[in-house]
PDB file of N, CA, C and O in Angstrom:
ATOM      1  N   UNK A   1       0.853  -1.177   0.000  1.00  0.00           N
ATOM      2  CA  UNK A   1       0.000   0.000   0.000  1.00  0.00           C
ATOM      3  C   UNK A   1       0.892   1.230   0.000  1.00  0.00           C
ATOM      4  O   UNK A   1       1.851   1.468   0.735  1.00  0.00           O
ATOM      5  N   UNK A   2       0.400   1.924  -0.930  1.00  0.00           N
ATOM      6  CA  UNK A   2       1.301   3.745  -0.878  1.00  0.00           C
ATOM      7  C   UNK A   2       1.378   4.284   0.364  1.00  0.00           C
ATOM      8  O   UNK A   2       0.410   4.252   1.125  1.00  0.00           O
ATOM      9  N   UNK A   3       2.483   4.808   0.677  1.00  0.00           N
ATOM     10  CA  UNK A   3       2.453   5.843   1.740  1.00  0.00           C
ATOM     11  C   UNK A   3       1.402   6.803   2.386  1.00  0.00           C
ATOM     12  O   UNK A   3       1.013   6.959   3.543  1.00  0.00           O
ATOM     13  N   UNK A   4       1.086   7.401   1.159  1.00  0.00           N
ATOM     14  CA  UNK A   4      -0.053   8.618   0.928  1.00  0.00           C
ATOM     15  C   UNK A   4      -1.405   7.846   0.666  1.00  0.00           C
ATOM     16  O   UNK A   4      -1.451   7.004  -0.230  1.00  0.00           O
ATOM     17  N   UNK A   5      -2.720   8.188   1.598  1.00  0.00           N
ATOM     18  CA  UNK A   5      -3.970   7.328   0.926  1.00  0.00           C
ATOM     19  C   UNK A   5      -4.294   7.895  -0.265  1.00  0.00           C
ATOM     20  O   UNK A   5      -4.374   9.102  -0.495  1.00  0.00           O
ATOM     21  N   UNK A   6      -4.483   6.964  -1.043  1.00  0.00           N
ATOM     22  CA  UNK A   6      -4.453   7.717  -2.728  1.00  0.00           C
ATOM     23  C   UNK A   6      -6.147   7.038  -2.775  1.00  0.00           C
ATOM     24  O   UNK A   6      -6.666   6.385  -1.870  1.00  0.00           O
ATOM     25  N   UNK A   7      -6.720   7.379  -3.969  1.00  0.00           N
ATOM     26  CA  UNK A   7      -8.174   6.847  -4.345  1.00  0.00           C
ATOM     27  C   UNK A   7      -8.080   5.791  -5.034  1.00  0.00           C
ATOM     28  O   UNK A   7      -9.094   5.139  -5.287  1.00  0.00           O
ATOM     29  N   UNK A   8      -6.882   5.421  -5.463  1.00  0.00           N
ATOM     30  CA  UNK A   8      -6.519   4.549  -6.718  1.00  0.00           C
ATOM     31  C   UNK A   8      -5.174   4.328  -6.577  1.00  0.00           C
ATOM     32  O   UNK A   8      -4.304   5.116  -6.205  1.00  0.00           O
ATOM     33  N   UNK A   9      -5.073   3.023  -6.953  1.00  0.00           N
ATOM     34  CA  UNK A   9      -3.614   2.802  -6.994  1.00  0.00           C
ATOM     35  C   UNK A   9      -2.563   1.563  -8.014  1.00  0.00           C
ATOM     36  O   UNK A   9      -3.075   0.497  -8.358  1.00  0.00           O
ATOM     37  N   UNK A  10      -2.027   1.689  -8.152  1.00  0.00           N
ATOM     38  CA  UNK A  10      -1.532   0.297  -9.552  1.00  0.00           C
ATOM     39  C   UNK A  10      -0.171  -0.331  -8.339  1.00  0.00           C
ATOM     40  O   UNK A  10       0.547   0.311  -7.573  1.00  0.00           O
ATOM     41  N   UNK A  11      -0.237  -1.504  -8.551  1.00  0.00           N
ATOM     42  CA  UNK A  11       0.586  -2.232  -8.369  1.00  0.00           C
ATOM     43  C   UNK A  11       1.047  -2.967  -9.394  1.00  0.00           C
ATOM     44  O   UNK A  11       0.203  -3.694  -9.918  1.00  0.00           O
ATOM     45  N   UNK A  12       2.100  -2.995  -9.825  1.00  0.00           N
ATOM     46  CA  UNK A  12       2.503  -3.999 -11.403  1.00  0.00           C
ATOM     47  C   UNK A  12       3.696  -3.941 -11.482  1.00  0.00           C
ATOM     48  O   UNK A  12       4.476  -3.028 -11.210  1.00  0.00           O
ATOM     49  N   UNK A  13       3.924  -5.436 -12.056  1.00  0.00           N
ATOM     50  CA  UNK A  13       5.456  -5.885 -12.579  1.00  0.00           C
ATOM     51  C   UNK A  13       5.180  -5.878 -13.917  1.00  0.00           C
ATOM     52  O   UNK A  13       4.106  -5.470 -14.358  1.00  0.00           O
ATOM     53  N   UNK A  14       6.244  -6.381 -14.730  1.00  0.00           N
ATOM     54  CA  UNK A  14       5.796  -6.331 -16.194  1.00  0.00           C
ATOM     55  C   UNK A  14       7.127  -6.781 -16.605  1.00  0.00           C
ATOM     56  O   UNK A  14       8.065  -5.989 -16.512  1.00  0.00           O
ATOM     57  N   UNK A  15       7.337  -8.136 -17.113  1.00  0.00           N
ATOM     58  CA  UNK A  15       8.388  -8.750 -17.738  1.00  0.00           C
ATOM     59  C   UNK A  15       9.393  -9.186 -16.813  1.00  0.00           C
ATOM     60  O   UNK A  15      10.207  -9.875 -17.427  1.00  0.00           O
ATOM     61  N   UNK A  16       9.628  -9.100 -15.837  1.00  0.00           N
ATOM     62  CA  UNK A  16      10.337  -9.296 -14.523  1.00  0.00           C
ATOM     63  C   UNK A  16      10.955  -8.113 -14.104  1.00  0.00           C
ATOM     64  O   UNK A  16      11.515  -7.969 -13.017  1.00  0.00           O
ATOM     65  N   UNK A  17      10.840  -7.233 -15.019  1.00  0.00           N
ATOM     66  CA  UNK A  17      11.226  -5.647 -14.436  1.00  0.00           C
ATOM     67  C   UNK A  17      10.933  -5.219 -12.952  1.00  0.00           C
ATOM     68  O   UNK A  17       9.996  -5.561 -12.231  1.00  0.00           O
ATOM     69  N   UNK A  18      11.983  -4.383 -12.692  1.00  0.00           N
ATOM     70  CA  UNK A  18      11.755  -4.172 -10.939  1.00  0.00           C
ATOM     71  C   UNK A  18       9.940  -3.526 -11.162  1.00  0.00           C
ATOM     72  O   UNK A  18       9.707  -3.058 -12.276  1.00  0.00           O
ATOM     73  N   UNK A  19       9.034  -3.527 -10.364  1.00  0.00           N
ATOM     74  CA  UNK A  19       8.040  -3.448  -9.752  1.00  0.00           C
ATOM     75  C   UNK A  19       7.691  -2.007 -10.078  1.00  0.00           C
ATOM     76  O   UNK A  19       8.570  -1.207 -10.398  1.00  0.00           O
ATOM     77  N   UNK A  20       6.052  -1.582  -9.977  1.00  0.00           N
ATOM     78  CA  UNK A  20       6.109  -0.355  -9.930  1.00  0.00           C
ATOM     79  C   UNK A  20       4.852  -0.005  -9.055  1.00  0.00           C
ATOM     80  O   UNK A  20       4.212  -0.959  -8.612  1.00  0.00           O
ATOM     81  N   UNK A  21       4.435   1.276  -8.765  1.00  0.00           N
ATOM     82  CA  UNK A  21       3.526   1.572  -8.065  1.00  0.00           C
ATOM     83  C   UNK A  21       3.427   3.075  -8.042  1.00  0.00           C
ATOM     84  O   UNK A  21       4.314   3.817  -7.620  1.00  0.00           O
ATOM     85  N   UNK A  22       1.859   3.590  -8.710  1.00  0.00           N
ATOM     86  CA  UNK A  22       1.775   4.674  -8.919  1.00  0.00           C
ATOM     87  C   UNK A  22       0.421   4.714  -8.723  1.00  0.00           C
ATOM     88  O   UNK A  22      -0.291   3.730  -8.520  1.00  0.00           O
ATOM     89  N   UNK A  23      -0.035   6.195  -8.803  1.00  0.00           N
ATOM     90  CA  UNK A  23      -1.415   6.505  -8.786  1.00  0.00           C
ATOM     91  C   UNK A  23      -1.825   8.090  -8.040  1.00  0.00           C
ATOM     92  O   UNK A  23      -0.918   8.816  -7.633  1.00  0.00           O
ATOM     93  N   UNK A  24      -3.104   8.447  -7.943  1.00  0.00           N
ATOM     94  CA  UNK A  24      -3.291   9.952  -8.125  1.00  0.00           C
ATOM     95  C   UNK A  24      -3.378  10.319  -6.876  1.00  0.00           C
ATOM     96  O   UNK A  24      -4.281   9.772  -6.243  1.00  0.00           O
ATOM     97  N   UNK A  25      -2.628  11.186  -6.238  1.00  0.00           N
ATOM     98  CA  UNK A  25      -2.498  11.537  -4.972  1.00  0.00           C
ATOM     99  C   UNK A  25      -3.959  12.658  -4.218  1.00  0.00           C
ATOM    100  O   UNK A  25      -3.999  13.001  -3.036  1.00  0.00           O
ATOM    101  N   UNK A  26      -4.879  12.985  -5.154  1.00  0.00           N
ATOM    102  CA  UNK A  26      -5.928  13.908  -4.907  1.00  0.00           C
ATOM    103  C   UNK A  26      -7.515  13.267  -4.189  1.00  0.00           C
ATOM    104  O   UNK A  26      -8.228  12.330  -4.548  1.00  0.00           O
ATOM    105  N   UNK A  27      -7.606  13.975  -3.367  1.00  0.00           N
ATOM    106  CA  UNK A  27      -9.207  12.871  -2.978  1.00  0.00           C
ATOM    107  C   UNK A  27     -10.429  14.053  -3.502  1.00  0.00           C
ATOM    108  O   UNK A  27     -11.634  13.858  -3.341  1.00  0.00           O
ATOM    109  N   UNK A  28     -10.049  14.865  -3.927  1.00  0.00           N
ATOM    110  CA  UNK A  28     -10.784  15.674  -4.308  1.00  0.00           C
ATOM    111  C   UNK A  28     -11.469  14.887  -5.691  1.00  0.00           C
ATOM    112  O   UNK A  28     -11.038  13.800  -6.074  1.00  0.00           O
ATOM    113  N   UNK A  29     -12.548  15.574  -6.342  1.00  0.00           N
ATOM    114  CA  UNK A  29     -12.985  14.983  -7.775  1.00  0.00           C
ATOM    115  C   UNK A  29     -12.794  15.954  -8.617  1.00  0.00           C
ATOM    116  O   UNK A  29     -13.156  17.127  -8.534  1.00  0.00           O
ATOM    117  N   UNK A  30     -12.034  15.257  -9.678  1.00  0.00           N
ATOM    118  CA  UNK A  30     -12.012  16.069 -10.833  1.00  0.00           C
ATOM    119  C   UNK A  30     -10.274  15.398 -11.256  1.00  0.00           C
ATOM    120  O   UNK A  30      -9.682  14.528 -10.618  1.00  0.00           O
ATOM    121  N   UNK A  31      -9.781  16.104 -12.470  1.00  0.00           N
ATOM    122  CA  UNK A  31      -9.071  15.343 -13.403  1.00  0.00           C
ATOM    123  C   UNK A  31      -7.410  15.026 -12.658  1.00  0.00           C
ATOM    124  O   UNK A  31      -6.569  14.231 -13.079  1.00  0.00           O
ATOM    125  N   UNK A  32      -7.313  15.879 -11.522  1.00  0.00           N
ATOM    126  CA  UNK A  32      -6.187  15.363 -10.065  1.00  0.00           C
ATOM    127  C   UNK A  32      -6.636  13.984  -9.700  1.00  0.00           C
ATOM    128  O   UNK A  32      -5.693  13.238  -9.435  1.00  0.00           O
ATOM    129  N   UNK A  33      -7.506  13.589  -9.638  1.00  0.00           N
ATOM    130  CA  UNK A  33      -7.857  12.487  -8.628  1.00  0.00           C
ATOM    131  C   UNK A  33      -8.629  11.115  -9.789  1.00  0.00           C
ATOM    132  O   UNK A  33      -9.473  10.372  -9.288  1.00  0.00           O
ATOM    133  N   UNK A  34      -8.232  10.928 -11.275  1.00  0.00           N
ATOM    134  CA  UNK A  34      -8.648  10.234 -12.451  1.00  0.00           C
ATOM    135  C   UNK A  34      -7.733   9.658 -12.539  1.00  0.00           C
ATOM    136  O   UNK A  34      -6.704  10.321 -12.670  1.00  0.00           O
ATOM    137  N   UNK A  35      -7.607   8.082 -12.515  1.00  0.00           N
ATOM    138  CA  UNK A  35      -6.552   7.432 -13.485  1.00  0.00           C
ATOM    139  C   UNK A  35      -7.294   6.545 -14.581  1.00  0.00           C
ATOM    140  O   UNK A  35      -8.446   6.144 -14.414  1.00  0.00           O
ATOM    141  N   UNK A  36      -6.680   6.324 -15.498  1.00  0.00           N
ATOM    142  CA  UNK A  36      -6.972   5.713 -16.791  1.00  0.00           C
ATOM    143  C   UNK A  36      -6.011   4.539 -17.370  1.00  0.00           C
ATOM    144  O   UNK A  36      -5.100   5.232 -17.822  1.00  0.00           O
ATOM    145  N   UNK A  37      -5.683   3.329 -17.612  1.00  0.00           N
ATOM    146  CA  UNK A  37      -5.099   2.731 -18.229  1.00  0.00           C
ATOM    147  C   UNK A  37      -5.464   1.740 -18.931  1.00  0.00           C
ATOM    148  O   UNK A  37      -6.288   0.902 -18.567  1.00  0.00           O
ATOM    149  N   UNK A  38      -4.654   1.763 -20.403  1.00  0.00           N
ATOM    150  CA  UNK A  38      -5.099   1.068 -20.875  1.00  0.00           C
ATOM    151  C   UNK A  38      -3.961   0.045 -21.910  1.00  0.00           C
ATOM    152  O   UNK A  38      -2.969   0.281 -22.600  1.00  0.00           O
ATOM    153  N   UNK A  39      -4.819  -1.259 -21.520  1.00  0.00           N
ATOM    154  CA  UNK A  39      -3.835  -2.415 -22.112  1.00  0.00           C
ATOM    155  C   UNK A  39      -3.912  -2.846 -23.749  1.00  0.00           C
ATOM    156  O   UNK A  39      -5.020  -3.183 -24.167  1.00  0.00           O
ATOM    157  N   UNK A  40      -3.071  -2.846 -24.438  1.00  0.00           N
ATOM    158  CA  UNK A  40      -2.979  -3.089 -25.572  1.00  0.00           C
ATOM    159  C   UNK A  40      -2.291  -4.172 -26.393  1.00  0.00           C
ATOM    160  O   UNK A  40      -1.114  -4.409 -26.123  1.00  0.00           O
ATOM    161  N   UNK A  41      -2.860  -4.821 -27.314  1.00  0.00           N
ATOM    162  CA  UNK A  41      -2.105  -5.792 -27.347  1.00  0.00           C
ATOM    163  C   UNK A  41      -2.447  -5.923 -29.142  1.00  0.00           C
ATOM    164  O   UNK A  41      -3.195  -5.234 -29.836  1.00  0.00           O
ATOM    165  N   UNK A  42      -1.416  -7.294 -29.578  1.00  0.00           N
ATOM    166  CA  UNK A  42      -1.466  -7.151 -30.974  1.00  0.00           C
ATOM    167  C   UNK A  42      -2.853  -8.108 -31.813  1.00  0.00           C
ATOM    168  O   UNK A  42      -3.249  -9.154 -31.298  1.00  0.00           O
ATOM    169  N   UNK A  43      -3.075  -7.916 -32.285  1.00  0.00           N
ATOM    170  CA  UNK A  43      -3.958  -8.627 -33.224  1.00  0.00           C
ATOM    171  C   UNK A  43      -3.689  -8.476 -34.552  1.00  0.00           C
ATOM    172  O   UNK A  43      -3.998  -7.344 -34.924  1.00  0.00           O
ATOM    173  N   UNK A  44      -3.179  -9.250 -35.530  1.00  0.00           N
ATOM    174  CA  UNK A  44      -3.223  -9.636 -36.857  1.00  0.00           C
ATOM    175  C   UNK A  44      -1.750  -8.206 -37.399  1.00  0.00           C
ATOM    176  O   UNK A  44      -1.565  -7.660 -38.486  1.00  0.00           O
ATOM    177  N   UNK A  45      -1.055  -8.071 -36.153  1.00  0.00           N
ATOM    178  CA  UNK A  45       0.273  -7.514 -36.743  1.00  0.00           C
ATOM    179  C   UNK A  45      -0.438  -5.805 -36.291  1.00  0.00           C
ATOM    180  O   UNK A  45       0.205  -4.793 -36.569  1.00  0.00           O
ATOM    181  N   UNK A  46      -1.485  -5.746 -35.753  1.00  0.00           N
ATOM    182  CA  UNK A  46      -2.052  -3.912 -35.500  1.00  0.00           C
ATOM    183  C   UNK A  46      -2.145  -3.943 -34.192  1.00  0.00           C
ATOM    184  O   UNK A  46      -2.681  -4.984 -33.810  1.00  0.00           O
ATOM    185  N   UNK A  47      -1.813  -3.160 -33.270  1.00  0.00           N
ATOM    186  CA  UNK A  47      -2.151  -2.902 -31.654  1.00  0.00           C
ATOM    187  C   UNK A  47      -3.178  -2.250 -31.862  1.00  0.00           C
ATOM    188  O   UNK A  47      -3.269  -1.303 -32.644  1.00  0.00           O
ATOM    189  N   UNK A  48      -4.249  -2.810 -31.014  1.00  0.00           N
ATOM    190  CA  UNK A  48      -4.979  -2.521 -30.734  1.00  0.00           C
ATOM    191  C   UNK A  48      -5.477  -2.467 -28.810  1.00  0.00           C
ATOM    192  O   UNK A  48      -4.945  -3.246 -28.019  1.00  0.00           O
ATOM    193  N   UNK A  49      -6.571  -1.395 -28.345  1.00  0.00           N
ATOM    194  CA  UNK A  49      -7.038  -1.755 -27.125  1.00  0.00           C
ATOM    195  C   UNK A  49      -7.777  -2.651 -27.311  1.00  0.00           C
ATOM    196  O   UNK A  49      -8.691  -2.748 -28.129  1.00  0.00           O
ATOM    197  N   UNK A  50      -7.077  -4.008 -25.856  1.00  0.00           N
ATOM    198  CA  UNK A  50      -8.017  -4.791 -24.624  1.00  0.00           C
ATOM    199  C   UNK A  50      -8.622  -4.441 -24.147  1.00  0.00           C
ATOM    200  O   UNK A  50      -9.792  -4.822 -24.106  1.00  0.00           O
ATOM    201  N   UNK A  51      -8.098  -3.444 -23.476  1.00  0.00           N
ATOM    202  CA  UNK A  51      -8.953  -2.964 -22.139  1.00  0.00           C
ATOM    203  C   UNK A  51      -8.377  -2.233 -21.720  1.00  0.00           C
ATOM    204  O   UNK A  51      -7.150  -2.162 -21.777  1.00  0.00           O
ATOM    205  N   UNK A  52      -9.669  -0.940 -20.785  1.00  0.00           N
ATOM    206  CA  UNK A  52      -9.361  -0.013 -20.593  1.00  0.00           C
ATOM    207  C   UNK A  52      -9.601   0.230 -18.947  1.00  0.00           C
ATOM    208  O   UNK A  52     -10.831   0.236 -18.974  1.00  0.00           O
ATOM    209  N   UNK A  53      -9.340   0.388 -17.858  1.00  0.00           N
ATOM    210  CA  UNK A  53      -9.743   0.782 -16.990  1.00  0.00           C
ATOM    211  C   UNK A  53      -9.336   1.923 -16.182  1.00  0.00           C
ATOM    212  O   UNK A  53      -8.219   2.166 -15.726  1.00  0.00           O
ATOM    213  N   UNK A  54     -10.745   2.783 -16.048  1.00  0.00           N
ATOM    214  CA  UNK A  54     -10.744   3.984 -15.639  1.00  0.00           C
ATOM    215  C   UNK A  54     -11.441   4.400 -14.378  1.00  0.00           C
ATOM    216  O   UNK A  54     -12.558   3.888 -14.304  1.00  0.00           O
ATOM    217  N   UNK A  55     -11.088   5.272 -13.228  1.00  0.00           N
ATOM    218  CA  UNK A  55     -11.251   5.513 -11.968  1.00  0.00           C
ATOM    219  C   UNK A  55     -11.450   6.740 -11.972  1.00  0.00           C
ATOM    220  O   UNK A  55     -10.678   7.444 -12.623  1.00  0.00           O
ATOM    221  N   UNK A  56     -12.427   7.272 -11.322  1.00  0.00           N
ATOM    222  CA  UNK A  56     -12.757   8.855 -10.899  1.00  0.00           C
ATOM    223  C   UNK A  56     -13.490   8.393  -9.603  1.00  0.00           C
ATOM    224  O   UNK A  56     -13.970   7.323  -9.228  1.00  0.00           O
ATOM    225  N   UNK A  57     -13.342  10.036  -8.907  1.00  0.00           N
ATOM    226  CA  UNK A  57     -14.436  10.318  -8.307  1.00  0.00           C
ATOM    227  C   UNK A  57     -15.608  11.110  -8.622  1.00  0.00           C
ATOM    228  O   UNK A  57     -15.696  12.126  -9.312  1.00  0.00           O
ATOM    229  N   UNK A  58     -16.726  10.285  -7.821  1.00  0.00           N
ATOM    230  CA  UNK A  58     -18.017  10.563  -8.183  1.00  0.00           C
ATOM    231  C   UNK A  58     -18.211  12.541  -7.439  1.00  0.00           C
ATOM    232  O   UNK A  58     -18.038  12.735  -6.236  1.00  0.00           O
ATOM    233  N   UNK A  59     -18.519  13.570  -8.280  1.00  0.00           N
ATOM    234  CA  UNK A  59     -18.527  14.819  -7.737  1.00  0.00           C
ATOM    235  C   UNK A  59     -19.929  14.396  -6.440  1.00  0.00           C
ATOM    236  O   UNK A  59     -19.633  14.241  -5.256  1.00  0.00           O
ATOM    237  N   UNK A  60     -20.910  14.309  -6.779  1.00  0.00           N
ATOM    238  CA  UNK A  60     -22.232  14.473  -6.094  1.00  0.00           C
ATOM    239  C   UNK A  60     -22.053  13.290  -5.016  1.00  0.00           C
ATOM    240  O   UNK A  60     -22.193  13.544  -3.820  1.00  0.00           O
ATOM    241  N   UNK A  61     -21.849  12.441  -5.309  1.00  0.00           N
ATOM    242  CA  UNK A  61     -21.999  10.976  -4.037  1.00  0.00           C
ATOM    243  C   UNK A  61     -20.224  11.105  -3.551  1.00  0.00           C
ATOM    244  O   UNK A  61     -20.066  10.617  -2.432  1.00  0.00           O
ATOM    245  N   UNK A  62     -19.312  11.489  -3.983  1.00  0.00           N
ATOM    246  CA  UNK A  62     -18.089  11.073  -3.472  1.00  0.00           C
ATOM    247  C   UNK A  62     -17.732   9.984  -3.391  1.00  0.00           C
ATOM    248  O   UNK A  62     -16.818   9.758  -2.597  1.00  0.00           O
ATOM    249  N   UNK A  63     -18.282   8.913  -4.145  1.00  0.00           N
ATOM    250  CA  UNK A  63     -18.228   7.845  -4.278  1.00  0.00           C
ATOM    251  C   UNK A  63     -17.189   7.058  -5.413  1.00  0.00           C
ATOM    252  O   UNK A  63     -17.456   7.096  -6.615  1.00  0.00           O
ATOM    253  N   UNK A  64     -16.095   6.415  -4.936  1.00  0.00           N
ATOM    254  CA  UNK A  64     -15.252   6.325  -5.776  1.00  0.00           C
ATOM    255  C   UNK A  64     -15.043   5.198  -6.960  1.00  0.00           C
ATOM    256  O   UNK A  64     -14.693   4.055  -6.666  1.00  0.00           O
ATOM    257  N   UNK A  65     -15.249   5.545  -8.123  1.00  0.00           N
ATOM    258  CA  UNK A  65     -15.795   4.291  -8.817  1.00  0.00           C
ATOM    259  C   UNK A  65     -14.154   3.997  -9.617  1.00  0.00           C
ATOM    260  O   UNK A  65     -13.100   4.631  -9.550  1.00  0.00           O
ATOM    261  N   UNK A  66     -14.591   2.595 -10.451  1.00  0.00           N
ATOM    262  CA  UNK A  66     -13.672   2.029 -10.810  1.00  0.00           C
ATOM    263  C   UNK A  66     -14.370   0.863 -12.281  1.00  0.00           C
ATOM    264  O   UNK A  66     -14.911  -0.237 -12.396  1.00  0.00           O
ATOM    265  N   UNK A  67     -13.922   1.955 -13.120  1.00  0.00           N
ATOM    266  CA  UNK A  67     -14.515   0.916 -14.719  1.00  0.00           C
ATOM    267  C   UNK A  67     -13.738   0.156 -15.433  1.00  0.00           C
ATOM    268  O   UNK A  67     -12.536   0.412 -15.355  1.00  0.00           O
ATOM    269  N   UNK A  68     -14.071  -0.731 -16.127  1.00  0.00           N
ATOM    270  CA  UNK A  68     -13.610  -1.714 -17.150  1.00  0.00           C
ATOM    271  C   UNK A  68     -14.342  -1.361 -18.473  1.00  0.00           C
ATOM    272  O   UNK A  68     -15.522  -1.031 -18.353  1.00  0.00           O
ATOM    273  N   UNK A  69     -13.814  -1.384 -19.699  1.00  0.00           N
ATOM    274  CA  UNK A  69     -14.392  -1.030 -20.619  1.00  0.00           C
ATOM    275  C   UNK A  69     -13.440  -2.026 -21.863  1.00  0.00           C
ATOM    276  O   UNK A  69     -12.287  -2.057 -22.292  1.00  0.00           O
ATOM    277  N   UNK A  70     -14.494  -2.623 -22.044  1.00  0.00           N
ATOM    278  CA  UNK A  70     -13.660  -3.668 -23.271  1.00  0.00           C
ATOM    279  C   UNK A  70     -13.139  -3.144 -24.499  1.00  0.00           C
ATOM    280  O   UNK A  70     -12.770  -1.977 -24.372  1.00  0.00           O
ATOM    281  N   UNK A  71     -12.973  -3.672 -25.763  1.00  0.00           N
ATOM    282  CA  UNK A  71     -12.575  -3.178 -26.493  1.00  0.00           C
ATOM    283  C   UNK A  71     -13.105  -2.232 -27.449  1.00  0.00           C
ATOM    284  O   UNK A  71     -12.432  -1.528 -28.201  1.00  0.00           O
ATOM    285  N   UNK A  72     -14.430  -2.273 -27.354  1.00  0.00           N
ATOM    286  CA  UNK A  72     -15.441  -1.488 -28.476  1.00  0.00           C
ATOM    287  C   UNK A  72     -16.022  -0.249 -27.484  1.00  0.00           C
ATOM    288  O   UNK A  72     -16.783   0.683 -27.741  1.00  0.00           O
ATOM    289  N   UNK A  73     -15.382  -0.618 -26.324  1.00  0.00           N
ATOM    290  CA  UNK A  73     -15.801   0.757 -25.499  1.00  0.00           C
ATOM    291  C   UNK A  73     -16.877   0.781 -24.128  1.00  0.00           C
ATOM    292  O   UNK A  73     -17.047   1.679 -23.303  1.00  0.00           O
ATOM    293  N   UNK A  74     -17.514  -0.558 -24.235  1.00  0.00           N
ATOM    294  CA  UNK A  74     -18.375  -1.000 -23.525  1.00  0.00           C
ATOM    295  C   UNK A  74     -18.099  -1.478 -22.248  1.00  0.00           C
ATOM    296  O   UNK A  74     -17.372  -2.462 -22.115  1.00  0.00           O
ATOM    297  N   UNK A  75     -18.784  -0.676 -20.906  1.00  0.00           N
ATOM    298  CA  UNK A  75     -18.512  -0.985 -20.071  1.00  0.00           C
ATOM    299  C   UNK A  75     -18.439  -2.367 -19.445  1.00  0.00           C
ATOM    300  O   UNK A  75     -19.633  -2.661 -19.394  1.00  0.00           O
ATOM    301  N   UNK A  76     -17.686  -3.524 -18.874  1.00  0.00           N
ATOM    302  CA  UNK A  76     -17.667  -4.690 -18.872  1.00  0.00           C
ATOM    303  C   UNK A  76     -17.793  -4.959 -17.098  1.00  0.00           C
ATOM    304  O   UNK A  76     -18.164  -5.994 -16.545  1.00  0.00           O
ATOM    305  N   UNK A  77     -17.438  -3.908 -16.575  1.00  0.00           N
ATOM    306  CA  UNK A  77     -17.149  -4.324 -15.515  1.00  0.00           C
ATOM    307  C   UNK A  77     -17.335  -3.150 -14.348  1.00  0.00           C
ATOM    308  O   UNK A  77     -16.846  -2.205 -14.968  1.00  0.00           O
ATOM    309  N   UNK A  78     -17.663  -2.689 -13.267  1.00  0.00           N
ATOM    310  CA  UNK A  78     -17.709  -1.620 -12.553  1.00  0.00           C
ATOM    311  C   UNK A  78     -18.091  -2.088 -10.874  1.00  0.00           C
ATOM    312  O   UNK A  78     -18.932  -2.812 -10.341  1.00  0.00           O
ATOM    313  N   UNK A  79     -16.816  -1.120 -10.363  1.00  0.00           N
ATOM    314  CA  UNK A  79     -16.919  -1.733  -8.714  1.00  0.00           C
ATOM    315  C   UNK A  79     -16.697   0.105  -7.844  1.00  0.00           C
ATOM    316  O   UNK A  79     -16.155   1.047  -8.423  1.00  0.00           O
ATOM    317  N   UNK A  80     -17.060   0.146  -6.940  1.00  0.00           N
ATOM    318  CA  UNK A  80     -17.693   1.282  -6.021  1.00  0.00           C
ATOM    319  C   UNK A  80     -17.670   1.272  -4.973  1.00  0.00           C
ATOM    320  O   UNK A  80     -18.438   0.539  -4.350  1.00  0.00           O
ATOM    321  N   UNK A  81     -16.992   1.888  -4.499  1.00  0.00           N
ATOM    322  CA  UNK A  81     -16.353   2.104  -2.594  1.00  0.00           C
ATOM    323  C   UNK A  81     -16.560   3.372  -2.342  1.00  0.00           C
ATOM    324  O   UNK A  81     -16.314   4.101  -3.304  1.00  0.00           O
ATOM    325  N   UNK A  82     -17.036   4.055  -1.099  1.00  0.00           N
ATOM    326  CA  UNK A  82     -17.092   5.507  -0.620  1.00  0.00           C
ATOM    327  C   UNK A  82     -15.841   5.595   0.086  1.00  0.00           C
ATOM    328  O   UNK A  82     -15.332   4.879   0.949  1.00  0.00           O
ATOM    329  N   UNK A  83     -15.401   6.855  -0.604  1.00  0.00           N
ATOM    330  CA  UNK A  83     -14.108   7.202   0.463  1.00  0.00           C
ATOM    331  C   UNK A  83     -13.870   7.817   1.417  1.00  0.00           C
ATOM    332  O   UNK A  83     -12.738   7.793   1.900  1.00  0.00           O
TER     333      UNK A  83
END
C-alpha cells in the first residue's frame, strides 16, 4: 500500500522488471484524482485496445468508482467504494 492514501492505486510488474507503483495523490474529484489505463495488445500484426480501466471520483456521491471497458468501449465491468 502507498504511503499517501491515494483513491486509486496500480501495483505492477511487467516482464520481470523491478516493480512499480503509482497513482493519483488527490481525494478531491475532478481530473487530479482520475486514473486511466489502458492495455494493448497485438492482433493480426495492428495494436490494438483490450482494455481499458478507468477511476474517478463521483462529484455528487463522493463515491469512488472504478470501470472496465472492453474493447469497443463497452462498459464490462464496474466496482464502487465511498471514500
Amino acid at each position: 500500500m502507498p504511503r499517501f492514501v491515494r483513491p486509486f492505486w496500480i501495483d505492477g510488474k511487467v516482464g520481470g522488471r523491478d516493480a512499480f507503483a503509482t497513482g493519483p495523490r488527490s481525494l478531491k474529484p475532478g481530473e487530479d484524482s482520475e486514473i486511466r489505463v489502458t492495455f494493448k495488445q497485438r492482433d493480426h500484426g495492428m495494436v490494438t485496445d483490450a482494455l481499458t480501466v478507468a477511476g474517478y471520483i463521483d462529484e455528487r456521491t463522493c463515491a469512488i468508482r472504478l470501470n472496465v471497458f472492453g474493447p469497443d468501449g463497452t462498459r464490462i465491468f464496474q466496482h464502487e467504494t465511498q471514500s
